[in-house]
KEVOTOR-547886 format. One record per residue (C-alpha): residue in three letters; y, z, x. Coordinates in pm, 1 decimal, padded with zeros to 6 digits. Layout:
<recs>
<rec><resn>ALA</resn><north>Y</north><up>Z</up><east>X</east></rec>
...
</recs>
This chain:
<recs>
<rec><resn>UNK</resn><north>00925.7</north><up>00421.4</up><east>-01170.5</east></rec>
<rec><resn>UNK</resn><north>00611.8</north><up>00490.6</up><east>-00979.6</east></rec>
<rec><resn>UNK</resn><north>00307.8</north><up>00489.5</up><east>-01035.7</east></rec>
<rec><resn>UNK</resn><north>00058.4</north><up>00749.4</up><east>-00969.5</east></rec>
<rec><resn>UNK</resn><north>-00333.5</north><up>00785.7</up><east>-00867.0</east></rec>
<rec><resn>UNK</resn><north>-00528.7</north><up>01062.5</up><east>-00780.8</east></rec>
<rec><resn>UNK</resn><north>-00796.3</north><up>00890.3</up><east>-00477.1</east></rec>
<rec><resn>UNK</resn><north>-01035.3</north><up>01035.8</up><east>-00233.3</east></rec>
<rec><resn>UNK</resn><north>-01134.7</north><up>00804.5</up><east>00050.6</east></rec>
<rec><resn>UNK</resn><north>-01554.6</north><up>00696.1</up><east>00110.8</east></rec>
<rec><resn>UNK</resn><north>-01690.9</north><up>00670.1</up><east>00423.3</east></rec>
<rec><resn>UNK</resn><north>-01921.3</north><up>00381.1</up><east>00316.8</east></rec>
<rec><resn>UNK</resn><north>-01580.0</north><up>00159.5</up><east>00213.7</east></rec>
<rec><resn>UNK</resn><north>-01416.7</north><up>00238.8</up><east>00506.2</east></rec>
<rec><resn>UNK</resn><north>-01680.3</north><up>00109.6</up><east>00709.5</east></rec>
<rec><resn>UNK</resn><north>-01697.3</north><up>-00212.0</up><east>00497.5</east></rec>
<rec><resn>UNK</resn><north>-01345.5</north><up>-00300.1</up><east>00567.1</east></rec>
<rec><resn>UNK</resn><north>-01345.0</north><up>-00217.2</up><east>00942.2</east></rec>
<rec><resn>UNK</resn><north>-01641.9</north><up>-00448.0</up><east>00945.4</east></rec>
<rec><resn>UNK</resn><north>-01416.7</north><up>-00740.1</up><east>00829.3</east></rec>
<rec><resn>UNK</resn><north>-01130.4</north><up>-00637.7</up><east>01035.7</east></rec>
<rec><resn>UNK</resn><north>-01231.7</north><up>-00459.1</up><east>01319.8</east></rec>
<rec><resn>UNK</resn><north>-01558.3</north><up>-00326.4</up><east>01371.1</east></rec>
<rec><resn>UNK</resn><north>-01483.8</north><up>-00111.0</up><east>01687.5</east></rec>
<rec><resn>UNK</resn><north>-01281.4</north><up>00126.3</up><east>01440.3</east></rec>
<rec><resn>UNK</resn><north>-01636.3</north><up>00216.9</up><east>01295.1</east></rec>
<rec><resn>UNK</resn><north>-01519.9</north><up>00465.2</up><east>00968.8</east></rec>
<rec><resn>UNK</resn><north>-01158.4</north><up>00533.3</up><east>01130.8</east></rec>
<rec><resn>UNK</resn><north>-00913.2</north><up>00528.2</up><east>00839.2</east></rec>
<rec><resn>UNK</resn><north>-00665.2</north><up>00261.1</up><east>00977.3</east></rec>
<rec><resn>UNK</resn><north>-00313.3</north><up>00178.5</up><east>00897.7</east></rec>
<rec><resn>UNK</resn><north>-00421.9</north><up>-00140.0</up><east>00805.2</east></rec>
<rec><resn>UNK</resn><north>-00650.8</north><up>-00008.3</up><east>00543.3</east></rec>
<rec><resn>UNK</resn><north>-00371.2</north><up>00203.5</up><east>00365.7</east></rec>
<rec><resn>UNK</resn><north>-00148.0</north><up>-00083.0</up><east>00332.3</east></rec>
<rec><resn>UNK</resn><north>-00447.9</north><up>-00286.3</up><east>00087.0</east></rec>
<rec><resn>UNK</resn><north>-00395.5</north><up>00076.4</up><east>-00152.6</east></rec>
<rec><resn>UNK</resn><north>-00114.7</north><up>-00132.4</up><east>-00348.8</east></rec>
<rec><resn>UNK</resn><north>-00360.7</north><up>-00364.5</up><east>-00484.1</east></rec>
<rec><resn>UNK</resn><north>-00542.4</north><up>-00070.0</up><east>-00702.6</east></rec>
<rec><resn>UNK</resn><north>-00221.5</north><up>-00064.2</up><east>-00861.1</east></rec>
<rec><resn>UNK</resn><north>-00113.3</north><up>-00217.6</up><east>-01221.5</east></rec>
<rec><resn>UNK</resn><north>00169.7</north><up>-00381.2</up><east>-01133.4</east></rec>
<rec><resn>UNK</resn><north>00218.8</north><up>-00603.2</up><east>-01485.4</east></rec>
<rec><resn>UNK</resn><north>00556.0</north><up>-00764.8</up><east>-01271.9</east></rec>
<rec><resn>UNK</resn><north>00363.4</north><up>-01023.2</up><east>-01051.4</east></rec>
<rec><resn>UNK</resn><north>00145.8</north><up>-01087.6</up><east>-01309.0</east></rec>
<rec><resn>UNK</resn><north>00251.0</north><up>-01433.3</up><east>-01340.3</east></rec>
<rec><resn>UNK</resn><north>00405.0</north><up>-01448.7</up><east>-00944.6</east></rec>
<rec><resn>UNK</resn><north>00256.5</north><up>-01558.8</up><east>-00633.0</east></rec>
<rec><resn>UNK</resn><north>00408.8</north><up>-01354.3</up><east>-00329.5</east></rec>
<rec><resn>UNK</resn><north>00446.6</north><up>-01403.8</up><east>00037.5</east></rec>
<rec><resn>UNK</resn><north>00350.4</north><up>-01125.5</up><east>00262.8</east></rec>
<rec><resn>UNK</resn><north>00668.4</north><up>-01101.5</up><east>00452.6</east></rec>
<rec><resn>UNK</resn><north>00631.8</north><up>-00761.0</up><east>00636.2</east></rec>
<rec><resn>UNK</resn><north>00499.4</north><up>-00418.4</up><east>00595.8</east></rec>
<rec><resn>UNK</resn><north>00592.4</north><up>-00066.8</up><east>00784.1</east></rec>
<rec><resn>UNK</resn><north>00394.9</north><up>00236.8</up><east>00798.4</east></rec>
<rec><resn>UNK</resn><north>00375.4</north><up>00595.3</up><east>00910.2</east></rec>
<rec><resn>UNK</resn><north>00150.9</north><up>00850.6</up><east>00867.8</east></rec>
<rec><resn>UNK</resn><north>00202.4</north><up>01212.8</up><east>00980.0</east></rec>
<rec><resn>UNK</resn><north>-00194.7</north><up>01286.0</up><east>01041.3</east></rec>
<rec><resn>UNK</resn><north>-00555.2</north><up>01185.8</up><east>01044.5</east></rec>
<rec><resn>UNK</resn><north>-00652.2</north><up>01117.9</up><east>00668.9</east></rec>
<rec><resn>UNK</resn><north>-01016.3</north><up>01245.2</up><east>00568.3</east></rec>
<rec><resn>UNK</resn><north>-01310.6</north><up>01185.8</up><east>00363.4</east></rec>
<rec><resn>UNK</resn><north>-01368.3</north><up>01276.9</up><east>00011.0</east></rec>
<rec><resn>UNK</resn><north>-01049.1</north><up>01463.1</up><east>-00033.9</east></rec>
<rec><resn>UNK</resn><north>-00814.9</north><up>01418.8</up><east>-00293.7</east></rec>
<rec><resn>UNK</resn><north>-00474.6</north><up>01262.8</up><east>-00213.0</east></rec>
<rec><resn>UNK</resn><north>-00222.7</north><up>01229.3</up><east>-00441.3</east></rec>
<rec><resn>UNK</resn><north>-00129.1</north><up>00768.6</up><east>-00439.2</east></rec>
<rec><resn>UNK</resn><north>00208.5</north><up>00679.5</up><east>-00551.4</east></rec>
<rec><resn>UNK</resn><north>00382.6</north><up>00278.8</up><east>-00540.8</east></rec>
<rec><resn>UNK</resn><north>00703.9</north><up>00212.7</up><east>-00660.9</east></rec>
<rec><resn>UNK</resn><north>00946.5</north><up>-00053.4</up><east>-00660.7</east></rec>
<rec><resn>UNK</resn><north>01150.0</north><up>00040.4</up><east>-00362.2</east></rec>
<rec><resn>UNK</resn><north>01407.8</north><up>-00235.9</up><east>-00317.4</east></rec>
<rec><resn>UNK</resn><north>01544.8</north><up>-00527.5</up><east>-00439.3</east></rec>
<rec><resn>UNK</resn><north>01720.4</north><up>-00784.6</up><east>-00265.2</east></rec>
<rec><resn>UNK</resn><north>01782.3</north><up>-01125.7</up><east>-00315.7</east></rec>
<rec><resn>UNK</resn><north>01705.1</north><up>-01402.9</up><east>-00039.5</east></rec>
<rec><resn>UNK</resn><north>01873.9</north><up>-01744.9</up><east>-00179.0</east></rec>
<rec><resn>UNK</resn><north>01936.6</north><up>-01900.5</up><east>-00511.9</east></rec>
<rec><resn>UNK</resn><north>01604.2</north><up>-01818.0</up><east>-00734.7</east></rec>
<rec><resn>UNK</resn><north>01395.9</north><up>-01579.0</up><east>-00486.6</east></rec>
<rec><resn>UNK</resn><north>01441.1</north><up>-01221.0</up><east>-00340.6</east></rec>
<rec><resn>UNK</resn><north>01256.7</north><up>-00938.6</up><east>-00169.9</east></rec>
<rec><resn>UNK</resn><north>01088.4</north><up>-00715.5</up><east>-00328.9</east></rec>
<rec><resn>UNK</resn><north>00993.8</north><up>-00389.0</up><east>-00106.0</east></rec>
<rec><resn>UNK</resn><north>00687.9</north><up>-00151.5</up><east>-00262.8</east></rec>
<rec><resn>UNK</resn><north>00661.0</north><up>00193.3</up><east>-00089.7</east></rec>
<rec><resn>UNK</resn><north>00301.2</north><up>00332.6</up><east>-00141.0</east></rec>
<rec><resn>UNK</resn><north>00315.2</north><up>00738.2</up><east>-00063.5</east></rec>
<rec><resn>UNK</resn><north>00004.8</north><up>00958.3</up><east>-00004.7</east></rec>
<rec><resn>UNK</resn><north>00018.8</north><up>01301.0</up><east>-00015.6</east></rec>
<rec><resn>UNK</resn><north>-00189.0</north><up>01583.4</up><east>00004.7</east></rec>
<rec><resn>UNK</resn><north>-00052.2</north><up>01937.2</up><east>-00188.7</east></rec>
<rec><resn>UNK</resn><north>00287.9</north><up>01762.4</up><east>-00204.7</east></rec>
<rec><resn>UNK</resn><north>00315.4</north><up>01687.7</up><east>00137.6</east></rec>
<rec><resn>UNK</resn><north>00338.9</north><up>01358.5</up><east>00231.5</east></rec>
<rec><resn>UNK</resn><north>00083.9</north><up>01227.5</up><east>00533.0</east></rec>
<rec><resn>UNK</resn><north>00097.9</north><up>00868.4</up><east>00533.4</east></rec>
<rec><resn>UNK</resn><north>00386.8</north><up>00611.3</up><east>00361.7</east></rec>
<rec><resn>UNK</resn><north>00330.2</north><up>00190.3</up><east>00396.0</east></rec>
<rec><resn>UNK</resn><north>00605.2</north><up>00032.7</up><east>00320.7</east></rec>
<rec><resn>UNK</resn><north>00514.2</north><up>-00345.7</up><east>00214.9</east></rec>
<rec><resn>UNK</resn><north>00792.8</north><up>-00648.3</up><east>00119.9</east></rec>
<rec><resn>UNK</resn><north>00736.1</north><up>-00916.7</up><east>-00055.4</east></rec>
<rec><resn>UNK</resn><north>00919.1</north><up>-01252.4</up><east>-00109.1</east></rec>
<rec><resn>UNK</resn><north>00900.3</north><up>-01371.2</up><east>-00451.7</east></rec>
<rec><resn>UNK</resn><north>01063.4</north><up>-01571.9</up><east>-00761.2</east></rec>
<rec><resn>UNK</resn><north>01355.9</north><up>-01320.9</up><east>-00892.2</east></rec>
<rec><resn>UNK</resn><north>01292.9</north><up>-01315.6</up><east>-01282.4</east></rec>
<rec><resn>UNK</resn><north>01684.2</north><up>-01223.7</up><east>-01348.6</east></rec>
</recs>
């Protein structure tokens, strides 16, 4: 099931987080950037987990701009288990804009498997 936010990108946080990242990208909307979107999430199953970053994937079909309102989805993507006790756990974070989809950041993580 996924869940959904309605978000508009600032300018002024933007320019925060190329500052920590990247300055030279001044108040470009990176990849990068998209892929920390997750984290506005409630996502009430790693509540009690600690996951590893194990890889992430994006795309994005154009420039994303200021102010606008874009339509955030995440949802458990995938499932798959990794050895006795742990699996990967992809979450697929889709923006779109009037249902069409400009950007998707794909992001797995290894974890403990709860089954």
């Amino acid at each position: 099931m996924a869940n959904s936010k309605i978000m508009r990108f600032s300018e002024a946080n933007i320019r925060a987080y190329n500052q920590l990242v990247d300055p030279t990208l001044g108040s470009k909307i990176s990849l990068s950037y998209l892929a920390t979107l997750w984290q506005e999430f409630d996502l009430p199953e790693l509540a009690d987990q600690t996951p590893i970053l194990v890889k992430q994937a994006f795309s994005c079909c154009r420039k994303l701009g200021f102010h606008q309102p874009y339509a955030v989805s995440l949802s458990l993507t995938d499932k798959a288990p990794f050895k006795p006790g742990k699996a990967y756990w992809t979450y697929t974070l889709v923006i779109k804009e009037e249902n069409a989809v400009i950007a998707r950041c794909a992001t797995t993580l290894l974890l403990e498997d709860p089954i």
